[in-house]
N, C-alpha and C positions, 0 to 999 in steps of 0.2 A: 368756174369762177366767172363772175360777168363784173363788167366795167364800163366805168359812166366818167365823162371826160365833161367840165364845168367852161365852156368861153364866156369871159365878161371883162370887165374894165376895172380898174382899181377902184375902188370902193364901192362898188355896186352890190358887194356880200358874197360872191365867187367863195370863195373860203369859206365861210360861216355857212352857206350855204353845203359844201360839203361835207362840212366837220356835221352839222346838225343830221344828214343826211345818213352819215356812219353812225352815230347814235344812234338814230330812228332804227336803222336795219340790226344793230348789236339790241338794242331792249327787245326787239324781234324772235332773235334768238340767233342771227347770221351775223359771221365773223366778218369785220367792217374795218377796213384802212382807209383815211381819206389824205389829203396830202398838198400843196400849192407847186407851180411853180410860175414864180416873177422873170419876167423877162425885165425891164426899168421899174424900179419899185415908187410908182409912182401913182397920185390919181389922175384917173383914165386912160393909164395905159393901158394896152391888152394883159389880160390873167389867163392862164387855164388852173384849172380846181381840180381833182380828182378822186374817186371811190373806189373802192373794189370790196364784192362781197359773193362771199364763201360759206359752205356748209363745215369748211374746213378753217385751221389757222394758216394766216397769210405769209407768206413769206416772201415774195416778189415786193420789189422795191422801187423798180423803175416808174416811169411814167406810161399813164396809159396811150400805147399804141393802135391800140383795134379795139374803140370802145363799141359796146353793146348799147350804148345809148350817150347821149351827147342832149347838152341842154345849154342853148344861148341865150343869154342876158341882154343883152347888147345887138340885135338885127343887122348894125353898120360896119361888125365885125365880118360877116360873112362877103364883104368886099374886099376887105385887106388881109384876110386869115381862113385859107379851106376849113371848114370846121368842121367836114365831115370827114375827111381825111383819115384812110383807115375804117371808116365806120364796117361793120360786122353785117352779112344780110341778117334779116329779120331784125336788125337794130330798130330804135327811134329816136327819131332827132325832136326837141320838143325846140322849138324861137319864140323866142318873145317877140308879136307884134300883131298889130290890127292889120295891116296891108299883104296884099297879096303878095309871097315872093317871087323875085327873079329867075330864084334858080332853085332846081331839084335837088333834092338828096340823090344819093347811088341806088340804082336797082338794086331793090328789096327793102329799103330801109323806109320805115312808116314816117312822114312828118307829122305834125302836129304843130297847130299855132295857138298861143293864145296872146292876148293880151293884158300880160303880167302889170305895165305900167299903168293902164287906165285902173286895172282892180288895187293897186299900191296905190297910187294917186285918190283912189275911192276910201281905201278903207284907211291908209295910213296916212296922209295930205303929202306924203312926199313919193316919188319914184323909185323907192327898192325894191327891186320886181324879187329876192331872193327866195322869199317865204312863199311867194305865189308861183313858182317856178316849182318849188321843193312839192308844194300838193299837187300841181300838174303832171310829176314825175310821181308821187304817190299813187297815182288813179291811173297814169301809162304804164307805169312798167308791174306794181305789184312790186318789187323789191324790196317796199316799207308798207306798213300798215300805217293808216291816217291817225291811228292815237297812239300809235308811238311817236310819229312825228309830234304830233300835238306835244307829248310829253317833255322831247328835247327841244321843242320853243319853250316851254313855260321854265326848264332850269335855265336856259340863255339868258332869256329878257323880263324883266320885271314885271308885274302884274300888268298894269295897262297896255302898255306895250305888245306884251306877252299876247292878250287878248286880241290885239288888233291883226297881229303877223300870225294868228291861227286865221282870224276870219278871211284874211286876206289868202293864205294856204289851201281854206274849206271852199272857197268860191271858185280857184284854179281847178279845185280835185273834181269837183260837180259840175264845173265846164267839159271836165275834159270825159270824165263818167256819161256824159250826155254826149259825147259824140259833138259837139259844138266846137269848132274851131275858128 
């Protein structure tokens, strides 16, 4: 089983980011749980989001402990919330940001940065790095095939929409496919 742990802030798409996520890997043909847990149900408070996917059916209920990949929304979280915490060797951590970070992941564990909000901010006019996040994880881990993704944006979000948070998904996956961080 491998498992992927969501840090972001209330309403940044944490959630929808992972439910899309478990879709993408279930139309795949892997068995997929994703799951929230709120700490203040509030906007901007901190979220973790959660996945787990198997060749098997799931049965573990808890929250993920020892994720095999870890994806932040939010860069300003990793001041006030270890986000790596647990992480797995040979994990990847993917952050959303343009700036160089402060701090390391744990030996073994690959980073990856990109910047989710200037391609949100490009493709969508507003800052929901979620969709850009979900194809940067599509192209690092292999977990999800990028037209299955494609597939659970387009039953989410209505047509135009739908369209914008693939393109904005398609730009993260062929950053991160090029080695560009």
């Amino acid at each position: 089983m491998k498992e992927l742990r969501i840090h972001g802030r209330g309403g940044q798409g944490s959630v929808t980011a992972a439910e899309l996520i478990a879709i993408a890997a279930f139309e795949g043909g892997t068995f997929a749980q994703a799951f929230p847990a709120f700490g203040v149900e509030r906007r901007g408070a901190p979220v973790q989001a959660f996945v787990r996917f198997d060749t098997k059916k799931i049965r573990l209920r808890s929250q993920v402990y020892e994720p095999n990949y870890v994806i932040v929304q939010d860069p300003t979280l990793i001041k006030d919330v270890n986000v790596f915490l647990g992480m797995k060797k040979n994990g990847i951590a993917i952050v959303n940001t343009e700036k160089m970070l402060d701090v390391s992941p744990p030996e073994g564990v690959t980073l990856i940065t990109v910047d989710a909000t200037g391609i949100a901010l490009k493709v969508l006019g507003v800052p929901i790095t979620n969709t850009a996040l979900m194809g940067a994880f599509a192209a690092a881990s292999g977990e999800i095939k990028f037209d299955a993704l494609e597939m659970a944006i387009r039953h989410r979000f209505k047509k135009e929409l739908a369209e914008k948070n693939i393109v904005a998904a398609d730009t993260a996956f062929a950053i991160v496919k090029e080695g560009h961080t």
